[in-house]
N, C-alpha and C positions, 0 to 999 in steps of 0.2 A: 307277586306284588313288587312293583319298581320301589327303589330306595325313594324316601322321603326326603326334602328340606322345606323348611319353615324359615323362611328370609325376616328380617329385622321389622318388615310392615306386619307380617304375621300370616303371610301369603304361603302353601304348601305348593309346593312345583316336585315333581317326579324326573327321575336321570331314566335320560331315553340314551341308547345309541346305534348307529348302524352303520353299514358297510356303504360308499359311496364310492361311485368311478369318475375320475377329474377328465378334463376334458382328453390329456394326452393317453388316457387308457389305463393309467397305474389306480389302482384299490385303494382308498384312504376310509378306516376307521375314524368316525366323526360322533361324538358325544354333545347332548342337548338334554335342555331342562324343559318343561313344559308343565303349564298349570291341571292340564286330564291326561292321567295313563292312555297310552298309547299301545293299541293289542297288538303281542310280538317285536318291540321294541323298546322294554322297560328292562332297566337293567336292577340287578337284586342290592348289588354295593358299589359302591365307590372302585374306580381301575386302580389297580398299584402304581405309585410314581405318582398320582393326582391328587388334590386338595380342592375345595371349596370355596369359592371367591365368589362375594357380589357386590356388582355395582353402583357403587354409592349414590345413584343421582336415581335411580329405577328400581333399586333390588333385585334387579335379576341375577340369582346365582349360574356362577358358569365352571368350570374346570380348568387347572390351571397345573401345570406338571410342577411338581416339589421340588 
């Protein structure tokens, strides 16, 4: 079960993330919220060093290093 958030409209988005290759070939870990779990890419909590932020004007919760 991916970590839940309930944004301020009352909207539940789930914390996905996963491994992505940039165009120069280097690996970047990339974290995203999404309104349906995602099979094999939900994550269970919150990464260390990150915090919860959204979007004043949409609510979209996003990640934001502390």
């Amino acid at each position: 079960m991916a970590f839940a958030h309930q944004n301020k409209k009352g909207q539940t988005y789930y914390l996905h993330g996963k491994t992505v290759t940039l165009q120069n070939g280097r690996q970047q870990q990339i974290f995203y919220f999404a309104r349906e779990e995602k099979r094999g890419e939900g994550l269970d909590d919150i990464p260390s060093g990150y915090r919860i932020e959204e979007n004043e004007r949409t609510g979209l919760p996003f990640l934001k290093k502390a």
